[in-house]
C-alpha positions in Angstrom: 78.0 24.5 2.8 78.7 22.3 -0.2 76.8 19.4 1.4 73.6 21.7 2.1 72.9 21.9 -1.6 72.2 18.3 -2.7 69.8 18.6 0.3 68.0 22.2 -1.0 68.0 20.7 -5.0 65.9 17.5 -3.8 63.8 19.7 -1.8 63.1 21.3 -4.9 62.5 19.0 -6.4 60.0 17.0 -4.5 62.2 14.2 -3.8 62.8 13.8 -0.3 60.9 10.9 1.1 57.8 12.3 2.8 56.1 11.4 6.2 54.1 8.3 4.9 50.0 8.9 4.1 48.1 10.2 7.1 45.5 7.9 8.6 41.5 8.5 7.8 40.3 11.2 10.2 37.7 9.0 12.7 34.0 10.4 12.0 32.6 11.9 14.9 30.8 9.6 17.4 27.0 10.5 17.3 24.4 11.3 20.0 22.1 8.7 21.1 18.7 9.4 19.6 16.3 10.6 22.7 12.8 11.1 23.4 12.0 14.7 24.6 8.7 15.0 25.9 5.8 17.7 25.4 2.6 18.5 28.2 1.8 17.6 31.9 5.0 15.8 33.5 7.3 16.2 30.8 10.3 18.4 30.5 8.8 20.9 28.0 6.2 23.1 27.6 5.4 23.0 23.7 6.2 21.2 20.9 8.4 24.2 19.3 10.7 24.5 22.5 11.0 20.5 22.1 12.2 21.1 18.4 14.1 23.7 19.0 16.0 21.6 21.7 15.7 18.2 19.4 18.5 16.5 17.7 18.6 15.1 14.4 16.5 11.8 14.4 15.0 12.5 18.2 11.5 11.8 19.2 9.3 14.3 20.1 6.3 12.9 22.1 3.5 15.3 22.3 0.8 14.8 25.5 -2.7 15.6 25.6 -3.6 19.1 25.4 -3.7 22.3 23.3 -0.9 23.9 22.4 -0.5 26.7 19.7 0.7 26.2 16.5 3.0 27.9 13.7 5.2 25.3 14.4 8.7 25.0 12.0 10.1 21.4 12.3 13.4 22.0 10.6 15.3 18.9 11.4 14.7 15.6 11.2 12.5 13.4 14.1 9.7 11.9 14.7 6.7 14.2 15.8 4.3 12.3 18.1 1.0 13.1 19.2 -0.6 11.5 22.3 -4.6 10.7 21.9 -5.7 14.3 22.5 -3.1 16.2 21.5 -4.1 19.0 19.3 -2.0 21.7 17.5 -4.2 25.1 17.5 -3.2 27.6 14.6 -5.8 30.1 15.6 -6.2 31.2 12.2 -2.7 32.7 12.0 -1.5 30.7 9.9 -0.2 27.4 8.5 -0.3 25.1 12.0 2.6 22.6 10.9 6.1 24.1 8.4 8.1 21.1 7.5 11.1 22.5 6.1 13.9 19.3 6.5 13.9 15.4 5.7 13.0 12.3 6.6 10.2 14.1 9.2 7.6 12.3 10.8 4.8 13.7 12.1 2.0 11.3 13.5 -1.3 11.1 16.0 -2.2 14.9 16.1 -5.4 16.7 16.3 -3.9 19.7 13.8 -7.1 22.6 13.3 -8.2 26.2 13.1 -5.4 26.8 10.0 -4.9 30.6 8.5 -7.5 31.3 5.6 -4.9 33.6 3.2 -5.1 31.7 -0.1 -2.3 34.0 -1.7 0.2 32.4 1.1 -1.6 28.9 0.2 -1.7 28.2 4.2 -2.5 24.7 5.6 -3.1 22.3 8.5 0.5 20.9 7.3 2.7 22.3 4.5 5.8 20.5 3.7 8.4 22.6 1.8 11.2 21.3 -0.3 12.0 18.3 1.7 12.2 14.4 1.1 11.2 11.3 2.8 8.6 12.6 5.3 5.8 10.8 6.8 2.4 12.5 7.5 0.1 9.6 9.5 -2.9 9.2 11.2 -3.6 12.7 11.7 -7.1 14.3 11.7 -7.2 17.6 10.0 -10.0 20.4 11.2 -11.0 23.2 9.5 -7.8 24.0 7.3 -7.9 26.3 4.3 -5.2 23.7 2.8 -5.1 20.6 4.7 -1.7 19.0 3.7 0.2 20.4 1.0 3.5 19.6 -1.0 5.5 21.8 -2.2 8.3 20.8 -4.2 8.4 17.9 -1.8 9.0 14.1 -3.1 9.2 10.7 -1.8 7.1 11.2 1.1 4.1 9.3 2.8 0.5 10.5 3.1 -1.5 8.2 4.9 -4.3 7.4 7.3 -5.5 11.3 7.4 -9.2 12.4 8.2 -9.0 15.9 6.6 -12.6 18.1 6.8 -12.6 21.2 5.4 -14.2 24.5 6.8 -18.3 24.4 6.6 -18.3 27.6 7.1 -16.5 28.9 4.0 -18.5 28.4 0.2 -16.3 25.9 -2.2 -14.7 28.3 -4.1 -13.1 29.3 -1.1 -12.1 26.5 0.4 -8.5 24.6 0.1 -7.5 21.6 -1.2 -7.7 18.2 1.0 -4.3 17.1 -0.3 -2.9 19.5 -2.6 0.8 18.9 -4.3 2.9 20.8 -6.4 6.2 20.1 -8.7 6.0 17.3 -6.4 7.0 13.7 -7.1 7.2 9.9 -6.2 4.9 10.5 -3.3 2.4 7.8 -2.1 -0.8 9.2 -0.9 -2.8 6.3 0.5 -6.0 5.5 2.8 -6.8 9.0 3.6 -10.8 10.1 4.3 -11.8 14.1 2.8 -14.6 15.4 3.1 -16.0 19.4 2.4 -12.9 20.8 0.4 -12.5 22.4 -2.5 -10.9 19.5 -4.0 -10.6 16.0 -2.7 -6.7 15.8 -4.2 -5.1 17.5 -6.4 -2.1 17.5 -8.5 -0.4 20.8 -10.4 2.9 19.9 -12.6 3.2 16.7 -10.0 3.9 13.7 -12.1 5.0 10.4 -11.0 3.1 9.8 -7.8 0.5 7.0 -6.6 -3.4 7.7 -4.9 -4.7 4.3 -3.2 -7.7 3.7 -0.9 -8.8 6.9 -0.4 -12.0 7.6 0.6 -13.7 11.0 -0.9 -16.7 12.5 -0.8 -19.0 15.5 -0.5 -16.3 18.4 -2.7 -16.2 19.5 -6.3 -13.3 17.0 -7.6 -12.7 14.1 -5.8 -9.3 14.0 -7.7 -8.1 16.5 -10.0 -5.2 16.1 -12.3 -3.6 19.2 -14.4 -0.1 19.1 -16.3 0.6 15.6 -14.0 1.7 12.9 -15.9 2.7 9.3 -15.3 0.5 9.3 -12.2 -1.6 6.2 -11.1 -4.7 6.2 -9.0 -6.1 2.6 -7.7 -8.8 1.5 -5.2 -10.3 4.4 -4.4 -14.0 5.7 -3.7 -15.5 8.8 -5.3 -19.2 9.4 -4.4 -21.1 12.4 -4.3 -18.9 15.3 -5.7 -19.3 17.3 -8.8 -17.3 15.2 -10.3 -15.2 11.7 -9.0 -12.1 12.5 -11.1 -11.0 15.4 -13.7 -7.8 14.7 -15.5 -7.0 17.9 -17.5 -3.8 18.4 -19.7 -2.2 15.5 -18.4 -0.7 11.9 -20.0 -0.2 9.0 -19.3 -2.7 8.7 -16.1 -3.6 4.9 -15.2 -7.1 4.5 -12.8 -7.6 0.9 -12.1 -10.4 -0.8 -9.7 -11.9 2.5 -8.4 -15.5 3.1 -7.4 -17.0 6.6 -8.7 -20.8 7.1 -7.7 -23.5 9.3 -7.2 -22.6 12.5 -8.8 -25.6 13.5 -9.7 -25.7 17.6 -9.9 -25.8 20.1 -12.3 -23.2 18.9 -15.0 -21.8 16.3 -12.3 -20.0 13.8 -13.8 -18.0 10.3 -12.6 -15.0 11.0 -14.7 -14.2 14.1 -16.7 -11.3 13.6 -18.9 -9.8 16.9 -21.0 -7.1 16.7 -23.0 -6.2 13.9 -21.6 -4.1 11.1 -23.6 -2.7 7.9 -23.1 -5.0 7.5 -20.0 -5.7 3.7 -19.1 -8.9 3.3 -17.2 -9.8 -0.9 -16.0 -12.2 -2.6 -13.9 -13.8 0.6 -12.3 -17.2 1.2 -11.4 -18.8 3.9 -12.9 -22.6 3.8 -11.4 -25.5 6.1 -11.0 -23.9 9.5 -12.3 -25.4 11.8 -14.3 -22.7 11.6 -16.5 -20.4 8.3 -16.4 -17.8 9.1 -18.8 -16.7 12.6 -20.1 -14.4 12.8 -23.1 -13.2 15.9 -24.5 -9.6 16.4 -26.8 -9.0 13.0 -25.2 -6.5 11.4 -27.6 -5.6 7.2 -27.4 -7.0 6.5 -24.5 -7.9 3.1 -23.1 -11.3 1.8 -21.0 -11.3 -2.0 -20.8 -13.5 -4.0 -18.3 -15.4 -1.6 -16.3 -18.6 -1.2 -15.3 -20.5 1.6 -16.6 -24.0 1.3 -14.9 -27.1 3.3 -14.1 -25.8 6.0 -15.2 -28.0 9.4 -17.4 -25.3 9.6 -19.6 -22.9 6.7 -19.5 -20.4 8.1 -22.2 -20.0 11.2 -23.5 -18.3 11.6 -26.3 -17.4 15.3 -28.0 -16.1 15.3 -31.1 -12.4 16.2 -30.3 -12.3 13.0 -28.8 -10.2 10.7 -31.1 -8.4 7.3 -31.3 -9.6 6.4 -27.9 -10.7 2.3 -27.3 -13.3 1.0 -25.8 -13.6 -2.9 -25.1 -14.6 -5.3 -22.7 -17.0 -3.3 -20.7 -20.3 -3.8 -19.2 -23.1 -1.1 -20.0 -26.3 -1.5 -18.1 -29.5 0.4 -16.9 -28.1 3.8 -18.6 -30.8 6.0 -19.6 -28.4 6.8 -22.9 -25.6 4.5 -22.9 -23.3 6.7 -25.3 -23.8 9.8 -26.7 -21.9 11.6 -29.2 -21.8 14.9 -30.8 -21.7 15.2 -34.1 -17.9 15.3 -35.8 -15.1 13.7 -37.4 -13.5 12.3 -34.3 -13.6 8.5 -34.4 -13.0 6.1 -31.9 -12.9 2.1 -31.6 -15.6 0.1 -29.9 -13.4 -2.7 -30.0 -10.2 -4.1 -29.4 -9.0 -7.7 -31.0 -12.7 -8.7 -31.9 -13.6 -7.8 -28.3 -16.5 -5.6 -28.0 -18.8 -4.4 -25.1 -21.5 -6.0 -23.5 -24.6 -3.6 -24.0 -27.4 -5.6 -21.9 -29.8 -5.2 -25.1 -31.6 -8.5 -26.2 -31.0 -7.5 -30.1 -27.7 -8.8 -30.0 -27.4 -12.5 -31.7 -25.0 -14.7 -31.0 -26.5 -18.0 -33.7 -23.2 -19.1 -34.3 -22.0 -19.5 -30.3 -18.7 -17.8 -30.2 -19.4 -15.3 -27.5 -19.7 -12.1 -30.1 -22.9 -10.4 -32.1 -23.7 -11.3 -35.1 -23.7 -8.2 -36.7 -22.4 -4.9 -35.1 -24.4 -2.7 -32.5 -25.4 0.3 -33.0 -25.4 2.4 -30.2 -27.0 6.6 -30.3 -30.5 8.5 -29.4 -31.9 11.0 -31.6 -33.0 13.0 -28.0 -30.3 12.7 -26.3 -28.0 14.6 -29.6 -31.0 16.8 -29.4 -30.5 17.8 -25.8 -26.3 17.8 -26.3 -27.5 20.8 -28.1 -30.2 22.2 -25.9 -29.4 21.7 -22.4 -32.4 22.8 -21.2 -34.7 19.3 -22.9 -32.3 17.3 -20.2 -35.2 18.7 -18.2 -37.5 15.5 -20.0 -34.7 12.8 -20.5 -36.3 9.3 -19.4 -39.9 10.4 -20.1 -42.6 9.0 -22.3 -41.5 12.0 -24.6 -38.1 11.3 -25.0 -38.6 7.6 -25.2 -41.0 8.3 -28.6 -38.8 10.6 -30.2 -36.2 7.9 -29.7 -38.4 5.2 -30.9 -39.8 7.3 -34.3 -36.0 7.9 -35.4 -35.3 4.2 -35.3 -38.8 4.1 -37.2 -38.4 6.5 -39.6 -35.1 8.4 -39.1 -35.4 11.8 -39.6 -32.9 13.8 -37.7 -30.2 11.2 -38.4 -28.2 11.8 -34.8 -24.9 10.7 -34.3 -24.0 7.0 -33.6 -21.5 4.5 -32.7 -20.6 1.2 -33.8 -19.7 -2.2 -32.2 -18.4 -4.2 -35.0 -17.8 -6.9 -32.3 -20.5 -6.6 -29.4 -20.5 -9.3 -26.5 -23.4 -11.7 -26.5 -22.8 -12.4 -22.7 -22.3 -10.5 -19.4 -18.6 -10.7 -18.6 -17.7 -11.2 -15.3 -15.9 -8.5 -14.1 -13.5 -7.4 -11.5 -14.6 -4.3 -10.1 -14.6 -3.2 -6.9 -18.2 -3.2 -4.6 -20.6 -0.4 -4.4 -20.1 1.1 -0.8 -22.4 2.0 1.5 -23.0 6.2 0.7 -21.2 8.0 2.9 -24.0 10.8 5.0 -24.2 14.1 4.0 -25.4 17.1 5.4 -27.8 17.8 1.9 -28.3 14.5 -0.6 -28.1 15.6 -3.7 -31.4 15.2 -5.9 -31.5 12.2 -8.4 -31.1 12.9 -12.1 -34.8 11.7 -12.7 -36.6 13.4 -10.1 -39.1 15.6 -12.0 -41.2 18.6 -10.6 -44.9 17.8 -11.6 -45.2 20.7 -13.5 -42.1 19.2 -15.8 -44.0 15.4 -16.0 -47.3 17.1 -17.1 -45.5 18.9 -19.7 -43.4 15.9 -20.9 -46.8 14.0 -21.0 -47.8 17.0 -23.3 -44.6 16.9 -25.1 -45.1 13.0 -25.6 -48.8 13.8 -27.2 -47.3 16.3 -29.7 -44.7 13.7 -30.6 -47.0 10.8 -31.2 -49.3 13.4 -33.5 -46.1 14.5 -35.6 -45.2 10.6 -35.9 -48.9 9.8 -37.0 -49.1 13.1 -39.7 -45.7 12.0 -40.8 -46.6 8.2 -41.3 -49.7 9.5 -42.7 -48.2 11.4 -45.5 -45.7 8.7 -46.1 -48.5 6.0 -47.1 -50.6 8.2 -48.8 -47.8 9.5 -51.3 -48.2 8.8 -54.8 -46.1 6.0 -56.4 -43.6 7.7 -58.8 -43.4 5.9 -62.2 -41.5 6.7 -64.9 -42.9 8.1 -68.3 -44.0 6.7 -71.0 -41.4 6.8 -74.2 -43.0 8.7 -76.6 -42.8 6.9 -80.1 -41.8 9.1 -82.8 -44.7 10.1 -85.2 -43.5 8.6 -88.7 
């Protein structure tokens, strides 16, 4: 018994030697990844009894035909869809639910999605997943077509999305539509009749290249997304190419936005929007060009502002913003700005803009005016604060008022300054002007006038050129004041 308790002590103790350390527990060997197959001569019958009998990172391969939709992918594979393969969601619902990783789902014909907005239904919704891939897909009459939600580093690309014709705008979804999403790439994908071309709520960090939009009410539409960049894309013929609201630090380089020429259409519409950096786009034949209102340190440098109503648009909450380095031709008004304190620079480094006006000198050779330009139009200030004179902008009217304030200023509008203006046409770097995508309606130009309107701008033009002939009148025939005579005191 004696000997047993040296033996219990170490135990006690911990000190007995031990067995030695166990050897690493061998991972499981995995599956083979295999391809299951959907439609005529396959082994399944529709692409949810395929998922439901997939593995993780199987192929799913999906042969012509209809099949319904309301299908939940919730692992991860590769969804493939055979030239004619179309996903039907008969208006129940949202046709495609990605709830897991690192899905693809590519090749489909995806249509007919539910229409409840509260439920935010879509062609494709992906929901709090990573990593997924959404290709070459075209998109029919969705309510949503592909949306994000909470979903990050995941592809976008090669989609033909067109909304439902048969809804009004308001009612319509969004082409591309994420939220609290980030890092995703959204590339070379064609919308057409949605709401919204793409848009972004609280999603910051993401990239938009060669996209083609066209024919919605925001070809891109930013709110509370920052640190997002947008590059090579074309914009024609929305209500408005771009509208970056409440969002920072938004870079838009080498994009083409054109023909938005409705009522209060505009190429870019920037609200409190700061830090934006805007180069080498093309900002042609728009009602509006540029928008700016409570923008704050913004940046436009090299692009092309051209044939344009308006080109800028400058409120007065619009501060510390720079422009430089841009080309402004064939605008009816090149800038106009509303009268108050905001100020904003017209050049950067000595570097103006290039204003296509013959009154800048250049004697001395160096490239840059000889005195600054002075850029504003006493009609257009007038009709910033009656709309309804836009009626007459680029008539003989408008064209004398202008001409009679540089004459004899009178109203004093607001103006801008180029302390540096360029004496030459820069070359720049913007993309081509496409060929306009067709549309079921063309939208009017800005200077299409109804007869009635040109017979009473020629009557406005006559009462102009009388006030202007009464005013010089009176001008020449005034009495030269002199001063009086200094009486001499009477001694």
């Amino acid at each position: 018994m004696s000997a047993a308790v040296p033996f219990v002590l170490a135990l006690l103790a911990g000190t007995l030697p031990g067995p030695g350390p166990r050897p690493p527990a061998r991972a499981p060997a995995r599956a083979p990844a295999r391809t299951l197959v959907v439609g005529p001569g396959g082994a399944l019958p529709s692409p949810q009894a395929a998922v439901a009998a997939a593995r993780a990172g199987d192929t799913v391969v999906v042969r012509a035909g209809r099949y319904p939709g309301l299908l939940v992918v919730d692992r991860p594979l590769a969804l493939l869809g055979e030239p004619g393969a179309v996903l039907d969601g008969e208006r129940r619902g949202t046709v495609v639910t990605v709830q897991a990783d690192s899905v693809t789902l590519r090749g489909f014909t995806i249509e007919h999605a539910g229409r409840e907005m509260n439920h935010d239904q879509a062609a494709v919704k992906l929901e709090q997943c990573r990593g997924c891939r959404v290709l070459d897909n075209t998109l029919r009459d969705p309510l949503h077509g592909i949306y994000l939600l909470g979903s990050d580093s995941s592809e976008i690309a090669r989609n033909v999305i067109t909304g439902a014709a048969d809804l009004v705008d308001n009612s319509r979804g969004n082409g591309i539509h994420l939220f609290r999403s980030t890092g995703n790439r959204v590339v070379g994908n064609r919308i057409r009749g949605t709401r919204d071309g793409i848009y972004f709520s609280f999603a910051s960090g993401n990239t938009v290249t060669d996209n083609d939009v066209a024919g919605v009410r925001y070809g891109l539409h930013y709110m509370y997304s920052d640190d997002n960049r947008f590059e090579r894309n074309v914009f024609t013929r929305n209500a408005a190419g771009a509208a970056i609201m409440f969002s920072k630090r938004i870079v838009f380089r080498e994009n083409v936005f054109a023909r938005h020429t409705g009522y209060r259409a505009y190429g870019i519409l920037l609200q409190t929007a700061e830090q934006v950096v805007a180069e080498r786009n093309r900002i042609e034949g728009n009602l509006t060009g540029l928008f700016l209102d409570g923008c704050i340190n913004d940046v436009f440098r090299d692009n092309l502002i051209a044939g344009n109503g308006i080109g800028v648009d400058v409120l007065a909450s619009a501060e510390g913003n720079t422009f430089t380095g841009n080309v402004f031709e064939g605008n009816r008004t090149a800038v106009r700005k509303v009268l108050g304190n905001g100020e904003n620079a017209w050049d950067e480094a000595g570097r103006g803009n290039w204003w296509g006006d013959a009154r800048v000198f250049d004697l001395d050779g160096d490239g840059i005016g000889d005195r600054p330009y002075v850029v504003g139009d006493a009609y257009a200030a007038l009709a910033a604060a009656r709309p309804a004179l836009e009626l007459f902008g680029g008539t003989v009217a408008a064209g004398a008022l202008a001409w009679a304030e540089d004459a004899f200023p009178v109203f004093a509008p607001p103006r801008v300054a180029d302390a540096h203006p360029l004496a030459g046409r820069p070359a720049l770097a913007v993309p081509a002007l496409p060929a306009l995508p067709a549309l079921s309606e063309p939208p009017a130009t800005p200077t299409a006038l109804h007869p009635a309107a040109a017979s009473f701008g020629a009557g406005l033009a006559l009462l102009v050129a009388g006030l202007l002939a009464r005013l010089v009148r009176r001008r020449l025939s005034a009495p030269v004041a002199t001063a009086d005579p200094v009486s001499e005191p009477v001694a």
